[in-house]
C-alpha positions as CSV (number, residue, x, y, z in Angstrom):
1,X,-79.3,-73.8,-42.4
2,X,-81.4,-71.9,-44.9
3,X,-83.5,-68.5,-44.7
4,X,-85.8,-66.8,-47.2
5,X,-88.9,-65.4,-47.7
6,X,-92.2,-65.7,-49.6
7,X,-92.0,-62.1,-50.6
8,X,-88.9,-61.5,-52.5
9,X,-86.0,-64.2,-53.6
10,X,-82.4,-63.9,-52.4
11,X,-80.8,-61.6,-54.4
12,X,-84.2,-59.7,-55.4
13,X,-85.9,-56.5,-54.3
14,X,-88.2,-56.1,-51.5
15,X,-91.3,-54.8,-52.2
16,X,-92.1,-51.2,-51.4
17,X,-95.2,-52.3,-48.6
18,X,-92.0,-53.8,-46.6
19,X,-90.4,-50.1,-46.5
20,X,-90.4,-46.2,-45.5
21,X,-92.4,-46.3,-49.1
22,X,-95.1,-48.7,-48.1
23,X,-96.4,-50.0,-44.5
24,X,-93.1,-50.6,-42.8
25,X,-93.9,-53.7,-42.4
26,X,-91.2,-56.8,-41.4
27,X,-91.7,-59.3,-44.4
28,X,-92.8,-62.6,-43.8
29,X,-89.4,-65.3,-43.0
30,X,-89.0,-68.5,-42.8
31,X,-86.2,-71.2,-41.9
32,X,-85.0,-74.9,-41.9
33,X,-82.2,-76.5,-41.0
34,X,-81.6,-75.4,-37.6
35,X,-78.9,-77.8,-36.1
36,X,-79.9,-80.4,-33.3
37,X,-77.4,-78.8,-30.9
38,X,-78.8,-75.2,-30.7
39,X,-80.6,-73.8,-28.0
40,X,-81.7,-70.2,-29.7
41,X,-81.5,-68.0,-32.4
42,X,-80.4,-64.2,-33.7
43,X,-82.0,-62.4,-36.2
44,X,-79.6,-58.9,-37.5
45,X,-80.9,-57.4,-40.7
46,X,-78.5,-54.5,-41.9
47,X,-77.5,-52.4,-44.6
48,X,-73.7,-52.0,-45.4
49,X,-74.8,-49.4,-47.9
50,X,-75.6,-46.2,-46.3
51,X,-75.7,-43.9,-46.7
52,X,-74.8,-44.3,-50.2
53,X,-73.9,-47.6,-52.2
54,X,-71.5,-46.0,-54.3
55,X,-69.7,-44.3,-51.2
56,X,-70.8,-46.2,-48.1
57,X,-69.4,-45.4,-44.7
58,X,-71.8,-47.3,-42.6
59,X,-73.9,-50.6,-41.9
60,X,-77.3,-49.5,-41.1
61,X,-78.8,-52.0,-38.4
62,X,-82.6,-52.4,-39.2
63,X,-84.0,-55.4,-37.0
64,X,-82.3,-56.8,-33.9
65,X,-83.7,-60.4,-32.6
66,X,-82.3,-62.6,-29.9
67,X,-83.1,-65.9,-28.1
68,X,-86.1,-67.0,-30.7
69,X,-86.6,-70.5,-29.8
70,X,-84.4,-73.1,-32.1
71,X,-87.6,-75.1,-32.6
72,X,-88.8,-71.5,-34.3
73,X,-89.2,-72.3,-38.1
74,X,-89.9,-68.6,-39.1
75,X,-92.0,-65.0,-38.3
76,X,-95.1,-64.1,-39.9
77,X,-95.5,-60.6,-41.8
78,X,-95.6,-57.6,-40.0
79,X,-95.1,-59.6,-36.6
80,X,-96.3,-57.7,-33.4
81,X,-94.1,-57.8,-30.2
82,X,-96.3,-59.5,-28.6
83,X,-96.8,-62.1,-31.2
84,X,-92.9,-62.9,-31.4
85,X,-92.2,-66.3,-30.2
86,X,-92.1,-67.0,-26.3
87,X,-88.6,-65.7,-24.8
88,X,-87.6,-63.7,-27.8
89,X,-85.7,-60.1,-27.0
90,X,-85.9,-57.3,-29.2
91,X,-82.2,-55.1,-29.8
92,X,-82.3,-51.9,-30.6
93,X,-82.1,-50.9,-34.7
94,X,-80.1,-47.8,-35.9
95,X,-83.2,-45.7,-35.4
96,X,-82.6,-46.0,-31.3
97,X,-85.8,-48.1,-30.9
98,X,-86.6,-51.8,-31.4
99,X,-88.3,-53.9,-33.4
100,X,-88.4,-53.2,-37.8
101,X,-87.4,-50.6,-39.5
102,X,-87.7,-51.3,-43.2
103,X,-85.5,-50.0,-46.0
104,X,-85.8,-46.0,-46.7
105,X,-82.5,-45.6,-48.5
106,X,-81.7,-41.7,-49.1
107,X,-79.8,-42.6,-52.3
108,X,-79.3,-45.9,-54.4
109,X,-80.3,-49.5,-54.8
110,X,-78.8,-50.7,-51.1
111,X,-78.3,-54.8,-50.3
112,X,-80.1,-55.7,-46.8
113,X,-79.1,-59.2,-45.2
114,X,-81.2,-61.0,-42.8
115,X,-78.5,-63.1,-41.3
116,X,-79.6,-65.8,-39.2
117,X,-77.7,-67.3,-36.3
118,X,-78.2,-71.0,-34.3
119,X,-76.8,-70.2,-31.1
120,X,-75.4,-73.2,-28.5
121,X,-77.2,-71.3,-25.3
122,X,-79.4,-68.6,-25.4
123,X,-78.0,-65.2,-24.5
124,X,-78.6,-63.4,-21.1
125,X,-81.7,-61.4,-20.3
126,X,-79.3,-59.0,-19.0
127,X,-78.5,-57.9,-23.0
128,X,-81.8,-56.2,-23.0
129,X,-82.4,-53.8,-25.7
130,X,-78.4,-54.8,-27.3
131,X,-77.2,-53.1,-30.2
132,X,-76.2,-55.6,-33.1
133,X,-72.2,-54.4,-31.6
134,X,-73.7,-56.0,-28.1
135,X,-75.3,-58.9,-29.2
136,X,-72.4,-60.0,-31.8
137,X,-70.0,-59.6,-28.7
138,X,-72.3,-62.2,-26.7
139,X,-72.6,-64.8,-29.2
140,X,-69.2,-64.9,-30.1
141,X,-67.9,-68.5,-29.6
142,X,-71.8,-69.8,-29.9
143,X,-72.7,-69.7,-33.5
144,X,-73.0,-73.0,-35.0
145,X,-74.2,-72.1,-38.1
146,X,-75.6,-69.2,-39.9
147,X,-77.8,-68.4,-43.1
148,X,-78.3,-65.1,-44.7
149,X,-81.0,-64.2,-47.5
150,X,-80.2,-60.7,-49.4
151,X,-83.1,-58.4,-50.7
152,X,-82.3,-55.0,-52.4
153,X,-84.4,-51.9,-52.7
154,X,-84.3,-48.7,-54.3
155,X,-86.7,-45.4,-53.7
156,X,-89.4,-45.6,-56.2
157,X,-90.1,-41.6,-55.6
């Protein structure tokens, strides 16, 4: 299983329009790969940075998504709740609210993984709003595979 994104390469920075710096907007992803068997898919995008790469002493949870169909092949920029794919549930980011929260690190160039999971049954409604603690506890045992694609970004002011 593979994920990535047309606007910055594994490894590379995310431009400033996807941040605190720019319009905040969720960049554009896409995947392939997906195994036959799975019924759903995660989406957890963190930062094991903060507050500070040089000292960190958290993971920063950005962008919580759960049950996205396994026929799903990616998200558009900027998706909209409502334009999320049938059945997907939004978690709750380290902000206390869902959807994206792009990168705004206070100090530092910080790594942010979008890690995708392919789940073997799709998680209970009753999760509603889960933390990335909640959701990780409910998928244990179903991952069949995972991906993850790494941008970086440091404040430009």
């Amino acid at each position: 299983m593979e994920i990535r994104s047309t606007a910055f390469a594994d490894g590379a920075s995310i431009p400033p329009h996807y941040t605190c710096e720019g319009d905040d907007v969720s960049p554009p992803l896409a995947w392939t790969g997906v195994p036959a068997g799975a019924k759903a898919l995660a989406l957890v995008v963190d930062d094991p940075d903060a507050p500070d790469p040089a000292h960190p002493k958290t993971t920063w949870v950005h962008w919580v998504l759960y049950n996205l169909p396994a026929s799903s092949t990616g998200l558009a920029e900027g998706v909209a709740p409502a334009a999320l794919p049938e059945g997907t549930c939004q978690g709750t980011n380290d902000w206390r609210r869902t959807g994206w929260g792009g990168p705004c690190p206070p100090i530092g160039r910080h790594r942010y993984y979008f890690k995708l999971y392919a789940l073997d049954a799709a998680l209970p409604a009753s999760l509603g709003a889960a933390t990335k603690a909640s959701l990780e506890k409910a998928m244990h045992g179903r991952v069949l595979a995972s991906a993850t694609l790494v941008g970086t970004y440091q404040k430009q002011r």
